[in-house]
C-alpha atoms as an extended CHARMM CRD file, in Angstrom:
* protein
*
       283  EXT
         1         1  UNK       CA              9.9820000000      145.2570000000      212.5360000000  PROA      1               0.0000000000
         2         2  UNK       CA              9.9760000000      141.4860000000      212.7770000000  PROA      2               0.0000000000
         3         3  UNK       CA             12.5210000000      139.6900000000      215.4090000000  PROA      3               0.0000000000
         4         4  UNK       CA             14.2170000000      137.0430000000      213.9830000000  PROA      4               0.0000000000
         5         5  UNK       CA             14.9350000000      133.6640000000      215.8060000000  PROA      5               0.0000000000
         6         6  UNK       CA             17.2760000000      131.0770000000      214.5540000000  PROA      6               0.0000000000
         7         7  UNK       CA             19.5690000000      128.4220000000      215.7110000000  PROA      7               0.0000000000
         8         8  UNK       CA             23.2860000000      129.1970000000      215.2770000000  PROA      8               0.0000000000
         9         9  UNK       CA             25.0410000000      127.0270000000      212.2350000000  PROA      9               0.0000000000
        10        10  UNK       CA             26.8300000000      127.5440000000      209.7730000000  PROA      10              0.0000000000
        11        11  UNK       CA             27.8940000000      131.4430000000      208.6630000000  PROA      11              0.0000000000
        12        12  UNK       CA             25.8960000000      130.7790000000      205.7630000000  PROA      12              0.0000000000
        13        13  UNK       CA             22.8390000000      130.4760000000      206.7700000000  PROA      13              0.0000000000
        14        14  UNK       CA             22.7320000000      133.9290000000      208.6260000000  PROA      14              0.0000000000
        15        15  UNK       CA             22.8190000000      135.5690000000      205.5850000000  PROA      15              0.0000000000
        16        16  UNK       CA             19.2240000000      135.8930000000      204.8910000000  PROA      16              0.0000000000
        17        17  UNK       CA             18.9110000000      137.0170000000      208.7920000000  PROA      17              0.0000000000
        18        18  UNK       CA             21.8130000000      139.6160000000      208.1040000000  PROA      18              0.0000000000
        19        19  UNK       CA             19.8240000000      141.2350000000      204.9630000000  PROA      19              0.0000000000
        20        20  UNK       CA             16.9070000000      141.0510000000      206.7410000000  PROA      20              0.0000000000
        21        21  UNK       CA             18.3080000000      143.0910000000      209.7170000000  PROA      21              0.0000000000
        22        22  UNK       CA             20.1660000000      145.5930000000      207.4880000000  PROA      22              0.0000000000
        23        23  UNK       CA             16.8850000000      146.5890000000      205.8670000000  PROA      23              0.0000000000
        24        24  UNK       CA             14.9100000000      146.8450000000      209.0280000000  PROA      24              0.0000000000
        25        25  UNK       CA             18.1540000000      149.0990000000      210.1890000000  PROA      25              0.0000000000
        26        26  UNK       CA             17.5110000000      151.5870000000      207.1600000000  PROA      26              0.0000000000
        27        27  UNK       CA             13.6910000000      151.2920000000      207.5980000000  PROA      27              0.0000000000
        28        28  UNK       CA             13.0570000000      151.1140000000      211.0220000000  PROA      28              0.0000000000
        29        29  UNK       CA             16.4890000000      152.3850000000      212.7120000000  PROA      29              0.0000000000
        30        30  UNK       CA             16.2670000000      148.4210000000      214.9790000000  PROA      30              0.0000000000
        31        31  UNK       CA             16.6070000000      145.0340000000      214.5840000000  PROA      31              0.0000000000
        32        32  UNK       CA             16.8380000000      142.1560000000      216.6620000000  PROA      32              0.0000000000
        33        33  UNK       CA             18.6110000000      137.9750000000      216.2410000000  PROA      33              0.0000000000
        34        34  UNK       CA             16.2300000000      136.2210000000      219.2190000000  PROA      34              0.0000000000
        35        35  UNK       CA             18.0700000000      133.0500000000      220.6330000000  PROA      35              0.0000000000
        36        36  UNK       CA             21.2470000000      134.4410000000      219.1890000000  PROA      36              0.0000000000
        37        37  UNK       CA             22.4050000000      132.8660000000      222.8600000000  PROA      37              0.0000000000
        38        38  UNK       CA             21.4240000000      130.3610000000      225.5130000000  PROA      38              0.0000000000
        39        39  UNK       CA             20.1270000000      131.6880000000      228.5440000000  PROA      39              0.0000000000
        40        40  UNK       CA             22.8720000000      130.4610000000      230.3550000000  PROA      40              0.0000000000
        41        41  UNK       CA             25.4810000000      132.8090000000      228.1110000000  PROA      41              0.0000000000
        42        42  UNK       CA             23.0650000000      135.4690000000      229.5210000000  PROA      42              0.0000000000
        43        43  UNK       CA             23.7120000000      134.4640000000      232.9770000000  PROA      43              0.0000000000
        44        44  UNK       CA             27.1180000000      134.1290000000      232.9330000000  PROA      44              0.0000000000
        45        45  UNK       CA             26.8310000000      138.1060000000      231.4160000000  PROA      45              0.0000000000
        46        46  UNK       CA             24.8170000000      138.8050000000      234.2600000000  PROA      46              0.0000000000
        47        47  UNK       CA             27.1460000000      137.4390000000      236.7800000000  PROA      47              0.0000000000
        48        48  UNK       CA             30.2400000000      139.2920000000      234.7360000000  PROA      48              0.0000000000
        49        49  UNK       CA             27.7450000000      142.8230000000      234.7040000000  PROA      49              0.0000000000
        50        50  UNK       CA             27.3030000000      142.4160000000      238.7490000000  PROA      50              0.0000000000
        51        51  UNK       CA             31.2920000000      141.8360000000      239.3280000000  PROA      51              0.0000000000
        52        52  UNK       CA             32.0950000000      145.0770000000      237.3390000000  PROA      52              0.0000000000
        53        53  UNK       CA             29.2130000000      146.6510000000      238.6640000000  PROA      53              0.0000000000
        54        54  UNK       CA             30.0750000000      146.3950000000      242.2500000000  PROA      54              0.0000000000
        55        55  UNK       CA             34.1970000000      147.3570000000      241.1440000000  PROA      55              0.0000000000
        56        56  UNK       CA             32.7700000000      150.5160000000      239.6470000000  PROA      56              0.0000000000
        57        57  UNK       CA             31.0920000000      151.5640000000      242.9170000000  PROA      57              0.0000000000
        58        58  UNK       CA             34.2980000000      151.4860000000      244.7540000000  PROA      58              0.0000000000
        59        59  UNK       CA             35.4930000000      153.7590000000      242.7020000000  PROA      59              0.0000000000
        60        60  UNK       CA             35.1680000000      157.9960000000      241.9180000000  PROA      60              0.0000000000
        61        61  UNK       CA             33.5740000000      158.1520000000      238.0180000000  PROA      61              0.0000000000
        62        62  UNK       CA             33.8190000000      154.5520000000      237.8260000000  PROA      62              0.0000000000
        63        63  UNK       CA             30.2040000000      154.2320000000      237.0820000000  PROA      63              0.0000000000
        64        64  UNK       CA             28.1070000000      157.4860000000      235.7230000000  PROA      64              0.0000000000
        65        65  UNK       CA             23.9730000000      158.2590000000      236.1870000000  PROA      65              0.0000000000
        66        66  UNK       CA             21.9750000000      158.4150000000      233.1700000000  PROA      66              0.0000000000
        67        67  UNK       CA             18.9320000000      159.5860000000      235.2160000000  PROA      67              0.0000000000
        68        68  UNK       CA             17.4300000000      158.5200000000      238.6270000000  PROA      68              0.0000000000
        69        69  UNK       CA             18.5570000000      155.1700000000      239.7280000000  PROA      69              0.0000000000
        70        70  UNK       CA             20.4550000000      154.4050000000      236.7180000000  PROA      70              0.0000000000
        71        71  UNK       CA             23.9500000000      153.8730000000      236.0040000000  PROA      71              0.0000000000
        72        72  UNK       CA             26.2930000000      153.5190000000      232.7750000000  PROA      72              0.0000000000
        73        73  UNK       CA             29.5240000000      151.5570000000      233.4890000000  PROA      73              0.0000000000
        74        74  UNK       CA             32.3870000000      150.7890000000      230.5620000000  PROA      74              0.0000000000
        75        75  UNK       CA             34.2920000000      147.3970000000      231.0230000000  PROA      75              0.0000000000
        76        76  UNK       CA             37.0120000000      145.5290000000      228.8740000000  PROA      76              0.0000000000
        77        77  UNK       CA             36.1220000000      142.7670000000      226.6330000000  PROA      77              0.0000000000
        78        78  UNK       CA             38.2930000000      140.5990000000      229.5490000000  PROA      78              0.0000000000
        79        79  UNK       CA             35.3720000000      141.6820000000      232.1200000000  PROA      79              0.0000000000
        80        80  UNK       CA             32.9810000000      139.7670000000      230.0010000000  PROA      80              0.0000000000
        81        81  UNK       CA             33.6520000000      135.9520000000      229.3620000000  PROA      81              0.0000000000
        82        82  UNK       CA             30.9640000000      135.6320000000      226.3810000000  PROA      82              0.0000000000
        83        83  UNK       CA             32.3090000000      138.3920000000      224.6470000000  PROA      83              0.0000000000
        84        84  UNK       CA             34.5780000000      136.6810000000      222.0720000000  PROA      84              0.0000000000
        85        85  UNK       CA             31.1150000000      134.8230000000      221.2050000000  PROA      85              0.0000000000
        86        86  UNK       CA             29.0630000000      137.8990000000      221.1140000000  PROA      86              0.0000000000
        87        87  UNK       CA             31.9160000000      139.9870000000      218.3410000000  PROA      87              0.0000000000
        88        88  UNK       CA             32.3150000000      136.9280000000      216.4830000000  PROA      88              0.0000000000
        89        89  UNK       CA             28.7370000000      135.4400000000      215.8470000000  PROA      89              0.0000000000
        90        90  UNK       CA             28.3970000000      135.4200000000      212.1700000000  PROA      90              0.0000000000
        91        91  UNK       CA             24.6830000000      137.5920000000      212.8120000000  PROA      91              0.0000000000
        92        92  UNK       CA             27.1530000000      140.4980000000      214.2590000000  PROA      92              0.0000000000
        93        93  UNK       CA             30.1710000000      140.5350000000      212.0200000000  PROA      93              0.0000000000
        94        94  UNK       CA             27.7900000000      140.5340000000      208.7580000000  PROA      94              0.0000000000
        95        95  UNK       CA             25.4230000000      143.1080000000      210.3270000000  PROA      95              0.0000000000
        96        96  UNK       CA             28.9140000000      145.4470000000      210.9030000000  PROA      96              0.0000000000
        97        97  UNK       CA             30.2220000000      144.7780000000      207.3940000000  PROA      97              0.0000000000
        98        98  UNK       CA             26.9550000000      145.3100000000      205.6940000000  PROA      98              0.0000000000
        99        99  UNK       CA             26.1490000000      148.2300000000      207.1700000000  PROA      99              0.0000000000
       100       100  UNK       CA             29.6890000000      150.0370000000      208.3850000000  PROA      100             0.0000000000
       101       101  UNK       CA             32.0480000000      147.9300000000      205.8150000000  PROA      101             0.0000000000
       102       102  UNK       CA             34.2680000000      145.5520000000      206.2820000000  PROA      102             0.0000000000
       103       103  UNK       CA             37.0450000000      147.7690000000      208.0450000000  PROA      103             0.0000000000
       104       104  UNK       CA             34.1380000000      148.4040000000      210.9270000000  PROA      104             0.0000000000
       105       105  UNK       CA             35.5520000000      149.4440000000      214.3080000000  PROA      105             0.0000000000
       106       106  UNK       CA             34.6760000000      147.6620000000      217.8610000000  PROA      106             0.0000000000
       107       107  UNK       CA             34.8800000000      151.0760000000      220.3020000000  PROA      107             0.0000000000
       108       108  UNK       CA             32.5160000000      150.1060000000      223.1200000000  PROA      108             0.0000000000
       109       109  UNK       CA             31.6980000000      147.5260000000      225.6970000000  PROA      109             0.0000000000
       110       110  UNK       CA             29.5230000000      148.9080000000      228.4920000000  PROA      110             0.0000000000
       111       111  UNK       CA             25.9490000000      148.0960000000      230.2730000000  PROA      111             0.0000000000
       112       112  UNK       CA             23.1090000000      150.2790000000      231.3890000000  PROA      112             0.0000000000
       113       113  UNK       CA             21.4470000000      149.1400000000      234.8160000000  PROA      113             0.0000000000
       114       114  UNK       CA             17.8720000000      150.7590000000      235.3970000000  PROA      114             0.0000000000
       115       115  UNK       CA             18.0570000000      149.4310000000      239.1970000000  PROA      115             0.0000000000
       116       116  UNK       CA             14.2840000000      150.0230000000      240.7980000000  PROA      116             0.0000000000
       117       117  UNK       CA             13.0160000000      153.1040000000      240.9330000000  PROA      117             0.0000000000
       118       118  UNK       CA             14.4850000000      154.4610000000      238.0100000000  PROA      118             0.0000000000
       119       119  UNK       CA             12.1740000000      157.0400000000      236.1700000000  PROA      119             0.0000000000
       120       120  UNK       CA             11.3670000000      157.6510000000      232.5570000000  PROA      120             0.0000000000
       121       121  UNK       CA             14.3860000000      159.0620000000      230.6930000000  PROA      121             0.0000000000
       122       122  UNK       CA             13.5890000000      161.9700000000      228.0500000000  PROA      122             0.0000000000
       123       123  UNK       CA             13.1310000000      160.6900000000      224.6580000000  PROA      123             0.0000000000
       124       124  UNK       CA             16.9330000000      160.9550000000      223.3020000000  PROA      124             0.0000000000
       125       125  UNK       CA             19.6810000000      159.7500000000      220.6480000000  PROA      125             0.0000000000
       126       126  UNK       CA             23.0520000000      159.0850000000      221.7200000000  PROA      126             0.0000000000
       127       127  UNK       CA             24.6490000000      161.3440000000      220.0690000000  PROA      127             0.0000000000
       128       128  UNK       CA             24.1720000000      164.2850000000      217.3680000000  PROA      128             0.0000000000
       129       129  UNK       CA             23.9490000000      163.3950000000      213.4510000000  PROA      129             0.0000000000
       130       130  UNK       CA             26.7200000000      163.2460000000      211.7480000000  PROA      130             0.0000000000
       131       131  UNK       CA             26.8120000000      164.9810000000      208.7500000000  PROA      131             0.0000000000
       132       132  UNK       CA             27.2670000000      161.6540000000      206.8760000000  PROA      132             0.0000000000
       133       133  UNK       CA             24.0830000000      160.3670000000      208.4840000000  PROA      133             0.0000000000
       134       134  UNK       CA             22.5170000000      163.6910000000      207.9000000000  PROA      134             0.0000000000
       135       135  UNK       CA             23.3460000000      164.0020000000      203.3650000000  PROA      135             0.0000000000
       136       136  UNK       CA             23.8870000000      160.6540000000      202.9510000000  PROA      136             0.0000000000
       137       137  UNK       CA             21.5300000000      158.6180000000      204.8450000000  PROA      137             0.0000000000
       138       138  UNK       CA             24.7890000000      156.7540000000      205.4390000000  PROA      138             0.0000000000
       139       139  UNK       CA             24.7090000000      154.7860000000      209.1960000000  PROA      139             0.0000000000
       140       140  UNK       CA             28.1050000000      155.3440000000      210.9380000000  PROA      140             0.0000000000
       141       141  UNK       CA             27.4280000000      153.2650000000      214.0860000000  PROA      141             0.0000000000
       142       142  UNK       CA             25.5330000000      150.5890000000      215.5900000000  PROA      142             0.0000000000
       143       143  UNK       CA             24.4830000000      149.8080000000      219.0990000000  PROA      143             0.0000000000
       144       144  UNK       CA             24.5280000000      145.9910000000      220.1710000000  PROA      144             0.0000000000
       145       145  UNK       CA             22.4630000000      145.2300000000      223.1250000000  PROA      145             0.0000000000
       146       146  UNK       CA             22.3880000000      141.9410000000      225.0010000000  PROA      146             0.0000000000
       147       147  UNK       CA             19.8810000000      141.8710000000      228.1840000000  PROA      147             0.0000000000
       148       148  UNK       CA             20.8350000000      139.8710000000      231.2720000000  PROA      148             0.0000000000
       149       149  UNK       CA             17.5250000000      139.2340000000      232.6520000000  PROA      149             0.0000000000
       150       150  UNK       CA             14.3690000000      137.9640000000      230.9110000000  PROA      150             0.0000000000
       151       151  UNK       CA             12.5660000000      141.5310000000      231.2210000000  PROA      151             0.0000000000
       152       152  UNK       CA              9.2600000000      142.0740000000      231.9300000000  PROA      152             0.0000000000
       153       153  UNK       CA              6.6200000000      144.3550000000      232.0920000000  PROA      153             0.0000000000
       154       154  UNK       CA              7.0330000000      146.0990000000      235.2060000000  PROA      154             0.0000000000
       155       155  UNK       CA             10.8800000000      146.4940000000      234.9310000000  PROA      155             0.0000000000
       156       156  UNK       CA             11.0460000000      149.6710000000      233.1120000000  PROA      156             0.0000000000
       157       157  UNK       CA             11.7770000000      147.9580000000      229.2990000000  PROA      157             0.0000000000
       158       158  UNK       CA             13.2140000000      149.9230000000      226.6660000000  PROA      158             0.0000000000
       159       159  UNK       CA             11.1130000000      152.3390000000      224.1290000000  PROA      159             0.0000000000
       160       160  UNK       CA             11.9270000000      153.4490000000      220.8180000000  PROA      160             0.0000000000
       161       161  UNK       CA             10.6770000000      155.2880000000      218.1270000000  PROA      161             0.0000000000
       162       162  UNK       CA             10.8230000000      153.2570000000      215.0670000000  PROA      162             0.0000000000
       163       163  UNK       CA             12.1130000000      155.4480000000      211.3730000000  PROA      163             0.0000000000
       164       164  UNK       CA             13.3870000000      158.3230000000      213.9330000000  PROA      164             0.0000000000
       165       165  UNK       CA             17.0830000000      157.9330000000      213.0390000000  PROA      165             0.0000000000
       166       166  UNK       CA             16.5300000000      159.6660000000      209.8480000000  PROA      166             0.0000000000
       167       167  UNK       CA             14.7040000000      162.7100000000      211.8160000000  PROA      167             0.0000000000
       168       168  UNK       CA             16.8200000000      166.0420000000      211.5740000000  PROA      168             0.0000000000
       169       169  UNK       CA             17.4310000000      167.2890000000      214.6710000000  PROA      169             0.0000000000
       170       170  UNK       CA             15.4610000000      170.7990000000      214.0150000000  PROA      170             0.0000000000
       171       171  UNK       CA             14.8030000000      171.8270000000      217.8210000000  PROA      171             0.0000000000
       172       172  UNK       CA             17.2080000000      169.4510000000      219.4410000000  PROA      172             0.0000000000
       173       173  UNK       CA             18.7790000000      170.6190000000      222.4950000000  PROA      173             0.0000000000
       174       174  UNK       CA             22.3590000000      169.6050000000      222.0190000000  PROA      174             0.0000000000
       175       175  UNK       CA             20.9330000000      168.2560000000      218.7140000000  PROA      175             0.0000000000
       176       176  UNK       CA             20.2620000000      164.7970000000      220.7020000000  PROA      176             0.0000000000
       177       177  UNK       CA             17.1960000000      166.2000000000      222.6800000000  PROA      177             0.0000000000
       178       178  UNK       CA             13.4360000000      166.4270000000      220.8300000000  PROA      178             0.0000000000
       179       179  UNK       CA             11.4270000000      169.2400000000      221.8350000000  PROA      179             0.0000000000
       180       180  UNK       CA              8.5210000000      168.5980000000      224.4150000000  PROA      180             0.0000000000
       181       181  UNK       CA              6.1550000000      169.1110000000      221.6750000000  PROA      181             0.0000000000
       182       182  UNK       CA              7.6140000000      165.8810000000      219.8000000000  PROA      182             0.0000000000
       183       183  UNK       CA              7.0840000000      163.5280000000      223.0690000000  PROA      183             0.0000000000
       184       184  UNK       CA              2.9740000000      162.2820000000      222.0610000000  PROA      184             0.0000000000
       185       185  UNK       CA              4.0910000000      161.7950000000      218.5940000000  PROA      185             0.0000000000
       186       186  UNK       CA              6.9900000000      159.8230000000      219.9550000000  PROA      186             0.0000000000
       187       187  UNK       CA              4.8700000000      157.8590000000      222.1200000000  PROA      187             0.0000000000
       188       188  UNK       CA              2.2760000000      156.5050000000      219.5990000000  PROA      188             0.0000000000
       189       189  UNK       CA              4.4620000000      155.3220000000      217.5610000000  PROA      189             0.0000000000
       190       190  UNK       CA              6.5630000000      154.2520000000      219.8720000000  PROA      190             0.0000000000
       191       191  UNK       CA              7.3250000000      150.0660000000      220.6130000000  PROA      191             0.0000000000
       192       192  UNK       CA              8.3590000000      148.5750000000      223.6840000000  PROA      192             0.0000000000
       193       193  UNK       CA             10.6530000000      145.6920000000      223.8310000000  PROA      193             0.0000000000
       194       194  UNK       CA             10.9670000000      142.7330000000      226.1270000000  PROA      194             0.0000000000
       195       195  UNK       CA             14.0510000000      140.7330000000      224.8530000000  PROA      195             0.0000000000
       196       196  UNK       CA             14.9850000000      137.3490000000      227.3030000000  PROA      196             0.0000000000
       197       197  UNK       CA             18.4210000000      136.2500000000      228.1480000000  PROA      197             0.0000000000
       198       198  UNK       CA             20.5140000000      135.1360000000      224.9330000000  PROA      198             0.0000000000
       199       199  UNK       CA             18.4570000000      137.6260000000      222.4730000000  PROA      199             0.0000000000
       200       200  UNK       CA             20.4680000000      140.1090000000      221.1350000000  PROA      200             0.0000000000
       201       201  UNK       CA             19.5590000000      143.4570000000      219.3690000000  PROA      201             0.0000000000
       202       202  UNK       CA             20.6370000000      146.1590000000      217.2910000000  PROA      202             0.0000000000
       203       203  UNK       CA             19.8090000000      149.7120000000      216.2020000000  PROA      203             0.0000000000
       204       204  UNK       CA             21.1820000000      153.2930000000      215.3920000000  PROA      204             0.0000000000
       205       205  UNK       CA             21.9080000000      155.3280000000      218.2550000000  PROA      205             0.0000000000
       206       206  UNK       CA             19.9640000000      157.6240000000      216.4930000000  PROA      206             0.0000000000
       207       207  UNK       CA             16.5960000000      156.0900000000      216.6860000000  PROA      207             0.0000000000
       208       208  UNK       CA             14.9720000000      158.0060000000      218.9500000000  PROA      208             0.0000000000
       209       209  UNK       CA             14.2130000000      156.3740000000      222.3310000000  PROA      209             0.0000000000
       210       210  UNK       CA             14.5140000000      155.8880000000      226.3770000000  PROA      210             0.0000000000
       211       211  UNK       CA             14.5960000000      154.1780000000      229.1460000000  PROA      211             0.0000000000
       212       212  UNK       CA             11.0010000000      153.5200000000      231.3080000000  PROA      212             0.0000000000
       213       213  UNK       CA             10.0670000000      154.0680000000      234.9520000000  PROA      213             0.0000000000
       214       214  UNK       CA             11.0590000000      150.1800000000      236.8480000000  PROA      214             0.0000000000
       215       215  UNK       CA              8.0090000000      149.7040000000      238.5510000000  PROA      215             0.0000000000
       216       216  UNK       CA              9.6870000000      146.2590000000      240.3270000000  PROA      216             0.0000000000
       217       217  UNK       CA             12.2690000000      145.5440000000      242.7080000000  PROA      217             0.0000000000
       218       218  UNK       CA             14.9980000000      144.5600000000      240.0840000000  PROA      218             0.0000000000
       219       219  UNK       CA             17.2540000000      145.8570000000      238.4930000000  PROA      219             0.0000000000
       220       220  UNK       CA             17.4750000000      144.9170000000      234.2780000000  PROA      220             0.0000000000
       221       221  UNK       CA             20.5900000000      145.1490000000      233.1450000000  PROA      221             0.0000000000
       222       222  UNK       CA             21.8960000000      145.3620000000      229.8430000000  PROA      222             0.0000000000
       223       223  UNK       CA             25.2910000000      145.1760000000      227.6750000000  PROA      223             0.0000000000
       224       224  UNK       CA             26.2740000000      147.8800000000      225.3960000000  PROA      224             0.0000000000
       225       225  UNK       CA             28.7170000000      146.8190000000      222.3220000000  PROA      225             0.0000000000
       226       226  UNK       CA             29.2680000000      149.7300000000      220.1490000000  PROA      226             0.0000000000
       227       227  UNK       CA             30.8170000000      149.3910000000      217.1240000000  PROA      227             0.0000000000
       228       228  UNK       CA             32.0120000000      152.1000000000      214.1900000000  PROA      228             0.0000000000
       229       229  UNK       CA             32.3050000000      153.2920000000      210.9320000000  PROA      229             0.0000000000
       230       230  UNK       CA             36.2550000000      154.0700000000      209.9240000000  PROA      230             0.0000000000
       231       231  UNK       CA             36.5860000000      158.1860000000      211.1830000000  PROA      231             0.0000000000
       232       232  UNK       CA             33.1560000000      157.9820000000      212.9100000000  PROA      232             0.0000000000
       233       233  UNK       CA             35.4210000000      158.7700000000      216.0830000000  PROA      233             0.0000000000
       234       234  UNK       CA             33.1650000000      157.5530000000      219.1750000000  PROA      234             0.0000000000
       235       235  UNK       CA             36.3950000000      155.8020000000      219.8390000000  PROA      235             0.0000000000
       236       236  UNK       CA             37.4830000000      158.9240000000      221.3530000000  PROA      236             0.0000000000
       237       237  UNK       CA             34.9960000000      158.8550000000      224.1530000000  PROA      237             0.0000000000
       238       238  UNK       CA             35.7670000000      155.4070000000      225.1500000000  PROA      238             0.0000000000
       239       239  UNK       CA             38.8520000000      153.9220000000      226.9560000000  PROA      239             0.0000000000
       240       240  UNK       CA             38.1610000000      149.9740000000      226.1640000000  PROA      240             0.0000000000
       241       241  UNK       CA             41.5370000000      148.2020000000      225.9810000000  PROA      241             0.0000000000
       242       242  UNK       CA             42.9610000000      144.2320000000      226.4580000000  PROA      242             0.0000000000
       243       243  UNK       CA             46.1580000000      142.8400000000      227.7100000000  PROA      243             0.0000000000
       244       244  UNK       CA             48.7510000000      141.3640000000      225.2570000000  PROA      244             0.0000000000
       245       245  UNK       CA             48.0230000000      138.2090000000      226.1920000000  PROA      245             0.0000000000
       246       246  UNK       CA             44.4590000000      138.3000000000      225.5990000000  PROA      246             0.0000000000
       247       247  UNK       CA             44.5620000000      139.6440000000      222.2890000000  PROA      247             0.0000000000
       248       248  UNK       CA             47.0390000000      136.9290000000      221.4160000000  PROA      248             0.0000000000
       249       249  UNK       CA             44.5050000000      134.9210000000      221.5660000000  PROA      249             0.0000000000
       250       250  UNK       CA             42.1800000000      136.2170000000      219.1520000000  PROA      250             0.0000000000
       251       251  UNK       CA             41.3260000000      134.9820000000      215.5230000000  PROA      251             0.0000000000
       252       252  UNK       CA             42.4530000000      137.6420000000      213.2370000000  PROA      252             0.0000000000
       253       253  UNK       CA             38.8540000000      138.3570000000      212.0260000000  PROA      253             0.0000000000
       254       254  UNK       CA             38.5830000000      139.8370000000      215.7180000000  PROA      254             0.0000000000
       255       255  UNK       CA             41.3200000000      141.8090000000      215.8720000000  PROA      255             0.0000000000
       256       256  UNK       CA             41.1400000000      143.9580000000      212.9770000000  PROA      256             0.0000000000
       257       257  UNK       CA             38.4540000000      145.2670000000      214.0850000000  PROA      257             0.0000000000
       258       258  UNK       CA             40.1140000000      146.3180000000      217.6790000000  PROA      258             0.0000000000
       259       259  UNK       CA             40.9940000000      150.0920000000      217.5380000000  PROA      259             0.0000000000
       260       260  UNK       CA             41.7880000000      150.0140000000      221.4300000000  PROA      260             0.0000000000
       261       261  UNK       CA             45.3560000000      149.9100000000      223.2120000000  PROA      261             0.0000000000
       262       262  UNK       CA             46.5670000000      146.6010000000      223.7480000000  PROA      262             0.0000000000
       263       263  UNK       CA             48.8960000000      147.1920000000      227.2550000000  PROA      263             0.0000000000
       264       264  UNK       CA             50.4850000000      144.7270000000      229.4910000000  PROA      264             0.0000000000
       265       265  UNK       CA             48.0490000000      145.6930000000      232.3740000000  PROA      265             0.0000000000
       266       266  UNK       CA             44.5550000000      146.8830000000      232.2690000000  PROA      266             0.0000000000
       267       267  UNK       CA             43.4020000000      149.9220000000      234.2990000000  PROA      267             0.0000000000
       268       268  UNK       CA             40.1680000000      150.2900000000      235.4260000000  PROA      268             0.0000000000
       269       269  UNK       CA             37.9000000000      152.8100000000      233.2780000000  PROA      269             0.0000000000
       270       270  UNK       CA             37.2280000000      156.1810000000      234.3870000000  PROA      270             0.0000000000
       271       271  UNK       CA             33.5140000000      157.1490000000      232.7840000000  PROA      271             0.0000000000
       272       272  UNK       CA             33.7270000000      159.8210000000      230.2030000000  PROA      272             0.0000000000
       273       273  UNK       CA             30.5680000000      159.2360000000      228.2580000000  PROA      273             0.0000000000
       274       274  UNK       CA             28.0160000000      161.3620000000      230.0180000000  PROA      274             0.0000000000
       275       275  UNK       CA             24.5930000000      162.3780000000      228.9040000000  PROA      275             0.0000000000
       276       276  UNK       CA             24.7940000000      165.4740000000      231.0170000000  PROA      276             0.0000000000
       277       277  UNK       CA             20.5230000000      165.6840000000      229.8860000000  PROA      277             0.0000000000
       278       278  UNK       CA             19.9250000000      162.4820000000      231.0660000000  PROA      278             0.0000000000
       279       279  UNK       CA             20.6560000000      163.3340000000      234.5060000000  PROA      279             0.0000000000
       280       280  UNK       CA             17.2220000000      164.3070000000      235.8390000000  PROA      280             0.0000000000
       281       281  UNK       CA             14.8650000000      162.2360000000      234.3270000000  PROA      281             0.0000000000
       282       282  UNK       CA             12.3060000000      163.4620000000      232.2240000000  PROA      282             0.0000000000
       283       283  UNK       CA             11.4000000000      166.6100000000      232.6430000000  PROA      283             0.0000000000
């Protein structure tokens, strides 16, 4: 899988960059647009990630662990400043149309923070296989990820098992958990990335993959945009929603492809979305 790095212009001039992601999607389950941002729209993220971060604390359930010093926290698309940018960059919207179609469905906006400390996660998917996923070969959701910190080596960077979202899920526990026996295999062919504020990636949830032991004294967060296929229903596990006001404000290429409430007030999220097997680490 080759990253690709361009300058933003015009929308037509990401289309190459779109095919070229949707075909390392089918082949190897990940893709990535580096320089999609400056690093500046990856410090204001990081500034917006710490504010909700510290809110969530405050709070019961407002942020849940996925594993030994790590947390999972949803926010609204108003926590986030860059996040009209980040659903409307022609890179996104033609990755969500080419692979989900063009009535694709924006359900998440979270971030995972492996603060120091934080151990190796079991090798995982995010969710079972849906059946279309599992006949069809058909994709059904997408994972956006936008890092807020340049991340090195030491900082516990993400691993995943390239061509693994196409694996059937024989001797799965909760048909989202490989068997033991699967982890060496995983491992060699596993890659380890090391995006830098402003890249963004994408992959199936499916693909298999975790989170590695942070070795350093910081913490490297990272956003979480899901997005759906019509009736893939992860909506259901999320409670993302914006004000009236705010999504006034939106171009209507944005918001019909908002499947949340729009309310006059927002309330702060309770987390639903655990990974009850992420909870000890690797066992």
């Amino acid at each position: 899988m080759t990253d690709l790095s361009l300058d933003r212009a015009s929308e037509a001039s990401f289309e190459p960059a779109v095919q070229e992601t949707v075909d390392a999607l089918h082949s190897q389950g990940i893709s990535a647009l580096k320089g999609a941002f400056s690093p500046e729209w990856g410090d204001t993220l990081r500034e917006d990630i710490d504010a909700a971060f510290a809110e969530a604390l405050t709070r019961p359930n407002g942020a849940v662990g996925r594993g030994p010093k790590r947390y999972y926290v949803e926010m609204h698309p108003e926590q986030m400043r860059g996040w009209l940018e980040l659903v409307d960059h022609p890179w996104v919207r033609g990755v969500c149309e080419s692979v989900l179609g063009p009535d694709y469905e924006i359900v998440e906006l979270g971030f995972d923070i492996p603060g120091p400390g934080a151990k190796n996660q079991p090798w995982h998917r995010d969710f079972p296989m849906p059946q279309e996923t599992r006949v069809d070969r058909r994709l059904t959701s997408l994972a956006f990820n936008a890092t807020a910190v340049d991340t090195e080596e030491d900082m516990g960077p993400f691993q995943i098992a390239p061509t693994t979202q196409w694996e059937l899920p024989e001797g799965f526990e909760h048909e989202m958990f490989p068997p033991r026996s699967e982890y060496a295999r995983y491992e060699e062919m596993s890659q380890r990335k090391y995006p830098r504020r402003g890249d963004v990636s994408v992959r199936s949830a499916l693909t298999i993959h975790r989170g590695t032991e942070n070795h350093s004294e910081k913490s490297r967060p990272v956003l979480v945009l899901g997005v759906d296929a019509p009736g893939a229903g992860n909506a259901e596990h999320h409670d993302m929603a914006v004000t009236r006001e705010f999504y006034e404000t939106l171009p209507g290429r944005v918001r019909r492809h908002l499947v949340c409430p729009v309310v006059d007030t927002l309330t702060p999220i309770t987390q639903k979305h655990s990974i009850e097997g992420l909870m000890m680490g690797e066992a």
